[in-house]
C-alpha positions in Angstrom: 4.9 18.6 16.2 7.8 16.0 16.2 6.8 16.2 20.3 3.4 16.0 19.9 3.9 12.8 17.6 6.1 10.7 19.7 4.2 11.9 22.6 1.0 10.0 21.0 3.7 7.1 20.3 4.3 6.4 23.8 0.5 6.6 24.5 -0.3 4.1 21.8 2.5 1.8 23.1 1.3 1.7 26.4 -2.2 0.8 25.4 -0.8 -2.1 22.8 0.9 -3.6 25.8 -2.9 -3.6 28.0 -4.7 -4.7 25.1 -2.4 -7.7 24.2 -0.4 -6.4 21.7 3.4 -6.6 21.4 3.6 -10.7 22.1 5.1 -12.1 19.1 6.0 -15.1 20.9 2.7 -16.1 21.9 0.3 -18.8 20.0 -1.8 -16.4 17.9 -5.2 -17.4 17.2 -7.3 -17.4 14.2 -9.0 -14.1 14.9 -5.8 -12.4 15.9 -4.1 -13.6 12.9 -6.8 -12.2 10.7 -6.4 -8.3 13.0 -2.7 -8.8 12.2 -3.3 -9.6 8.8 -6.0 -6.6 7.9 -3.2 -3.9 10.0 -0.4 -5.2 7.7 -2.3 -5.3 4.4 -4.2 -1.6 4.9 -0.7 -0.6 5.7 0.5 -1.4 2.3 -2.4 -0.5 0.6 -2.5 3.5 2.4 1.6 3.1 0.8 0.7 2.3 -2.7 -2.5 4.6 -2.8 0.1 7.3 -2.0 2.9 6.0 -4.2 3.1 8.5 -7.4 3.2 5.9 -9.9 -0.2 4.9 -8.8 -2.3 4.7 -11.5 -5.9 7.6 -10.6 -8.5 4.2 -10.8 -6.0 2.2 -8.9 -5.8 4.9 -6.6 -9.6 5.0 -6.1 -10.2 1.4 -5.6 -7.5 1.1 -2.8 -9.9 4.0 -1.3 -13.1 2.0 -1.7 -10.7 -0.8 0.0 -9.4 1.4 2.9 -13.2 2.7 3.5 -14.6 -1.6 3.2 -11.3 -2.5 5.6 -11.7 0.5 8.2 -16.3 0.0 8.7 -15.4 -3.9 9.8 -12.0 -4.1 11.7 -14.1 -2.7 15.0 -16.1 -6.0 14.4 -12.8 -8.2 14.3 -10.6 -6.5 16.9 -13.8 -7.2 19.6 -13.4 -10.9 18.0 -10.0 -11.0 18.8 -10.5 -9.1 22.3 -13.4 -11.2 23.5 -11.4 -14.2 22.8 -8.1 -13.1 25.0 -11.0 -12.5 27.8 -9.7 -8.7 27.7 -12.1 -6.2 28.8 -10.2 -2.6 29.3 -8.1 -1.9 25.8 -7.4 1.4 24.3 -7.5 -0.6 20.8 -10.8 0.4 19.9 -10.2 3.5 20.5 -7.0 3.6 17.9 -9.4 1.9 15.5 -11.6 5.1 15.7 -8.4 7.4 15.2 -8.1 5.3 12.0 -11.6 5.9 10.7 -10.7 9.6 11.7 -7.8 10.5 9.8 -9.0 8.2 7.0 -12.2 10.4 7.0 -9.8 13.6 7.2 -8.1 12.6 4.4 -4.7 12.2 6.8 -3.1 9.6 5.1 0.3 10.4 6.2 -1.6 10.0 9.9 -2.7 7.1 8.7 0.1 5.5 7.6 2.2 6.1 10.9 -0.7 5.0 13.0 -0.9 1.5 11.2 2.7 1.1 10.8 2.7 1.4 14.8 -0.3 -1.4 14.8 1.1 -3.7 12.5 4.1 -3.6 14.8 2.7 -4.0 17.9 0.1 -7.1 16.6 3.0 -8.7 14.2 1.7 -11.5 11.8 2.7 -15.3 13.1 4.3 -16.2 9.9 6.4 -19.0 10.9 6.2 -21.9 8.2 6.1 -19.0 5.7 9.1 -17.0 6.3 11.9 -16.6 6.2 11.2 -18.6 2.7 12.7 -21.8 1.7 12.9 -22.7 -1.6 12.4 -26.6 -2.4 11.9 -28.5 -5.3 8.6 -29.9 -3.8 7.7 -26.3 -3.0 8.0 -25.1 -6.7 5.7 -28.0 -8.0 3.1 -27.0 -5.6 3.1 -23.5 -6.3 3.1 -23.7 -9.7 0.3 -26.4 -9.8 -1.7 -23.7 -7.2 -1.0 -20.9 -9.5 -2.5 -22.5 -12.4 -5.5 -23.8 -10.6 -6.0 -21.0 -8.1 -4.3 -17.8 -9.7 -3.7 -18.0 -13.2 -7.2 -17.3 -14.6 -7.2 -13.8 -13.0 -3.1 -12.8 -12.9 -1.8 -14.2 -16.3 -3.0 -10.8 -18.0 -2.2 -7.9 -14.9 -4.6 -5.4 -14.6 -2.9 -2.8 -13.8 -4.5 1.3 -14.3 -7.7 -0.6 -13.7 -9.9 0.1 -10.1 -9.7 -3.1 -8.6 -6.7 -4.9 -10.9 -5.1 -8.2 -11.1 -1.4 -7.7 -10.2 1.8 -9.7 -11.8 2.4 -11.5 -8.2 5.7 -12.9 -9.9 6.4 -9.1 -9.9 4.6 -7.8 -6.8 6.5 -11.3 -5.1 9.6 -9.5 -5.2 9.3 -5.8 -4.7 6.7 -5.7 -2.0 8.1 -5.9 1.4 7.6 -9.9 2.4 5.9 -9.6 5.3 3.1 -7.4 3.6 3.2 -10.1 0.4 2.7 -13.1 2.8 -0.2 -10.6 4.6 -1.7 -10.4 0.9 -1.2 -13.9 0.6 -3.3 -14.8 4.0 -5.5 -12.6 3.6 -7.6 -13.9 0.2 -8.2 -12.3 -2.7 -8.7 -8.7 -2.9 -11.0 -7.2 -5.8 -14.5 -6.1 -5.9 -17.8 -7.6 -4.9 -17.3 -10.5 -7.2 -13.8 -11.5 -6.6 -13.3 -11.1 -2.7 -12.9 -14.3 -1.7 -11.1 -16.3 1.8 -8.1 -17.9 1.7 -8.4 -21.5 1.1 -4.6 -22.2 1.5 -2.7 -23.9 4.4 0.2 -22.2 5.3 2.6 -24.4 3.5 0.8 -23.6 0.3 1.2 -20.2 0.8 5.1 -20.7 1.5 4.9 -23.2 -2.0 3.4 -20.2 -3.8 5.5 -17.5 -2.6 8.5 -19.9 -3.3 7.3 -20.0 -7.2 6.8 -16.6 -7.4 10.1 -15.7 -6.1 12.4 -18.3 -7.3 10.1 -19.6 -11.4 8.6 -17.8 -13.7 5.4 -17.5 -14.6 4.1 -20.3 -17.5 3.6 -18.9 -20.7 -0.1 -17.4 -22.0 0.4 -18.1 -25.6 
């Protein structure tokens, strides 16, 4: 099995390099930030739909996530393959596995498979991390927060299907490249709530500064 496995490793390597994956270094472009972006964010979700503590609704929102993610990343990996001009990528074909082993109900599959991806297409998150904390940053996040974020997040949801988390909490126990991902990436809820981001990438470094480094303001 342990063979078998890093066999399909190597495989999956080799095709990341011919389908432009594994370039860090390069510019990325809008449509291959937003692949990287989806890989690392379903990553995290497949980890806290299989965390224990994870409440059953939670649980079966992240599903309905995972399904909504998985039926449109064919349409933005071709986006971000049309634009490199590259014709002959195994990419698509690892999308399929995906939709496979989601359908199988292989999470532990799945989770390996887009931890590889995620590696292989990493997020450009220079200007974002590593984070630097500076006074101007923490009155811009805050000001965000309250404008943007506190409506929905001063009063978490969590045990609901599609909840609102403490991001002063999830800030700093989430792994940071997933947070900033999350943080990309829009809002996340239900038909209603899905939204894209609106933020430039120094506001997203001024909000993840508050949340790390402030405290949330007070809801009485």
């Amino acid at each position: 099995m342990l063979q078998r496995r890093f066999a399909w490793t190597l495989l999956g390597i080799a095709a990341l390099f011919l389908s432009g994956g594994l370039h860090p270094a390069r510019a990325q472009s809008e449509s291959g930030r937003r692949l990287s972006v989806e890989f690392e964010i379903m990553l995290g979700n497949v980890r806290w739909m299989l965390a224990p503590t994870t409440a059953p609704l939670e649980r079966k929102g992240l599903h309905a996530r995972l399904a909504s993610a998985l039926s449109y990343l064919g349409i933005t990996a071709r986006r971000y393959l049309d634009e490199q001009g590259i014709v002959n990528t195994g990419l698509l074909r690892q999308i399929h596995t995906l939709r496979a082993e989601f359908k199988a109900g292989d999470s532990t599959a799945l989770e390996m498979h887009l931890q590889n991806l995620a590696e292989a297409y990493p997020i450009d998150l220079r200007g974002i991390l590593p984070l630097i904390v500076t006074p101007k940053r923490l009155r811009v996040g805050r000001r965000l927060y309250r404008k943007d974020c506190w409506s929905c997040h001063a009063y978490p949801g969590n045990g609901r299907e599609y909840p609102a988390p403490d991001l002063f909490r999830t800030a700093r126990t989430e792994p940071r490249r997933e947070f900033a991902a999350r943080l990309i990436g829009g809002v996340y809820g239900n038909f209603y709530t899905s939204m894209e981001n609106p933020l430039s990438d120094e506001q997203i470094a001024s909000l993840f500064a508050y949340f790390v480094h402030d405290q949330p303001p007070s809801t009485r």
